[in-house]
C-alpha positions as CSV (number, residue, x, y, z in Angstrom):
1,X,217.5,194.6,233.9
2,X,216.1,195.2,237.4
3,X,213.9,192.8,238.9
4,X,214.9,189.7,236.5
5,X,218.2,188.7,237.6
6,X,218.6,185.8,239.5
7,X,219.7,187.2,242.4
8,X,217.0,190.0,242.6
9,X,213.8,187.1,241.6
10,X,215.5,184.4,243.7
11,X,212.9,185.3,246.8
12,X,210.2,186.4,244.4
13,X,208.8,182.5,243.6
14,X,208.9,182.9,240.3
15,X,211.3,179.3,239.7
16,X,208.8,177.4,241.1
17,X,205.9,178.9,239.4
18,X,207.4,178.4,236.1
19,X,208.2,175.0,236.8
20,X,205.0,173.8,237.9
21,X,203.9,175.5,234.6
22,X,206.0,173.4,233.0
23,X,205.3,170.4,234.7
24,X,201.9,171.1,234.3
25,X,202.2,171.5,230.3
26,X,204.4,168.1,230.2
27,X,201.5,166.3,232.1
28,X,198.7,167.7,229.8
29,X,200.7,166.6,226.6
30,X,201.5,162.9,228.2
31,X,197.5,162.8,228.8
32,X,196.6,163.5,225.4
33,X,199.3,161.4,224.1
34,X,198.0,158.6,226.3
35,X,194.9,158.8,224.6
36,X,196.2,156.7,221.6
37,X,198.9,154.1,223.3
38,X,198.8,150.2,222.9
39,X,195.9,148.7,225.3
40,X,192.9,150.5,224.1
41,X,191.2,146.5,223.0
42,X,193.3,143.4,222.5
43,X,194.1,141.4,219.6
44,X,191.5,138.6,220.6
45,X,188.7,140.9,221.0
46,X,189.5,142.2,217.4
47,X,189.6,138.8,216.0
48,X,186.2,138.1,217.5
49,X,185.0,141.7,216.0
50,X,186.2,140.7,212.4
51,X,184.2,137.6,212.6
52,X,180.7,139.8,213.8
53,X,181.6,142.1,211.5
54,X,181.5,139.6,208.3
55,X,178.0,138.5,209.6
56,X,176.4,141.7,210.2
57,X,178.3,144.6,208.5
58,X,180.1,143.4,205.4
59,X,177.2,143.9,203.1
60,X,176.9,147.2,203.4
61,X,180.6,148.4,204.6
62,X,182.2,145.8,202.9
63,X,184.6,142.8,203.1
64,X,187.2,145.2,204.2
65,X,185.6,148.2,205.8
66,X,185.9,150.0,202.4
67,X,182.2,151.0,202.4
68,X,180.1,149.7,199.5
69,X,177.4,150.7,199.5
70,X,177.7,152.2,203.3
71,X,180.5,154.7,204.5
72,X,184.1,153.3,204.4
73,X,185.1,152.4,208.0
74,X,189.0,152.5,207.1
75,X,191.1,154.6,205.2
76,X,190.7,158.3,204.3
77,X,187.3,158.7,204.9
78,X,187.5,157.3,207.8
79,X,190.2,159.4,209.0
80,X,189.2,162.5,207.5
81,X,185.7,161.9,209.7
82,X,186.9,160.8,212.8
83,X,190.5,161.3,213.4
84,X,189.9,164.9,213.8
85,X,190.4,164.8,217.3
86,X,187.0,166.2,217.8
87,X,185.2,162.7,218.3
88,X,185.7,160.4,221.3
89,X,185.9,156.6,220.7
90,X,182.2,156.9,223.0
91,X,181.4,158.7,219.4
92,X,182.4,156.0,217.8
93,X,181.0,153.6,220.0
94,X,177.5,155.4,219.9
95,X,176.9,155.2,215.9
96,X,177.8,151.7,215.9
97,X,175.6,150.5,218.8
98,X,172.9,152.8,218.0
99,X,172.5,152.7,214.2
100,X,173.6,149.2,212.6
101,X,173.5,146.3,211.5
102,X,171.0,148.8,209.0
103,X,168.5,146.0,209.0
104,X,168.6,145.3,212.6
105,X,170.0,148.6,214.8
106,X,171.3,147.9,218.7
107,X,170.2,144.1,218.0
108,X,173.4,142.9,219.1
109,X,175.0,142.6,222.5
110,X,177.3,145.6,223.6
111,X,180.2,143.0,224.2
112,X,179.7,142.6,220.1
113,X,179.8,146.4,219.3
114,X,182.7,146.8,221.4
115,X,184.3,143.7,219.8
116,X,183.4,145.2,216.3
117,X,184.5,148.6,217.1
118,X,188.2,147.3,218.1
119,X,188.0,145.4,214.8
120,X,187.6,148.8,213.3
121,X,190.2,150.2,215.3
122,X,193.0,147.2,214.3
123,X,191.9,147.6,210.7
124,X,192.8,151.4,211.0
125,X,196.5,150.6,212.9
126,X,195.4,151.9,216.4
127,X,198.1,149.1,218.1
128,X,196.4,146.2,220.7
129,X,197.0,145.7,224.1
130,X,196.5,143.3,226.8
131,X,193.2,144.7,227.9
132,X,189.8,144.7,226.3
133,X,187.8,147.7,224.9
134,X,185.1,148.0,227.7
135,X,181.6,149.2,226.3
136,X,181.2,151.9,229.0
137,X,180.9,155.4,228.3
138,X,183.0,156.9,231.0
139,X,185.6,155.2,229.8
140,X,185.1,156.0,226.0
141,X,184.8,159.6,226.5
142,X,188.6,159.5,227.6
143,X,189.9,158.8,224.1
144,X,189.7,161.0,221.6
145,X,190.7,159.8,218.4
146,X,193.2,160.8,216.8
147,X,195.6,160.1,213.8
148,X,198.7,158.2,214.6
């Protein structure tokens, strides 16, 4: 085969394209599987989210984010709606800060949507880290969600 042996291709470049290909490929997958590692909110901010969430959202979503009367925020449904690696956690974000509490929508502080959402997230196994969620779009739009 003339022209792919490796002494004939050895000038040619063709090792070093194909290994930054590579590398290229590796970093893209560690990017997207970056997306869903430990540290997106920590186990503190979650705890404070669970206790916003039984004052403003538990009527309607329920004690545990099972949805009655409102959409389930855990499980299946849940899954099957946003884990479709489609929506961003800035998705995510948006509906909550936008649309509820039902009664009262965006009446609460973005510190208590972000602590809600990562009370969300904990209840769905997305693992904590050190760091707190921050409620800032730029840095919401970097995760998409995904299952795990």
């Amino acid at each position: 085969m003339r022209g792919y042996s490796d002494h004939n291709c050895r000038g040619s470049g063709w090792r070093p394209l194909l290994l930054g290909c590579l590398a290229w490929a590796a970093l893209d997958a560690g990017a997207a599987h970056a997306q869903n590692t430990p540290g997106l909110f920590s186990e503190a901010q979650a705890m404070r989210g669970e206790a916003v969430y039984q004052q403003h959202c538990s009527t309607c979503h329920g004690l545990r984010l099972e949805g009655n009367p409102a959409a389930p925020l855990t499980g299946a449904a849940f899954r099957s709606r946003w884990e479709d690696g489609q929506h961003t956690l800035d998705d995510l974000f948006y509906i909550v800060r936008s649309l509820m509490p039902n009664n009262a929508p965006g009446s609460l502080a973005k510190a208590q949507y972000a602590e809600v959402v990562a009370y969300i997230l904990k209840v769905n196994g997305y693992p904590a880290g050190e760091s707190e969620l921050v409620p800032a779009a730029s840095v919401m739009k970097a995760v998409t969600l995904q299952p795990h």
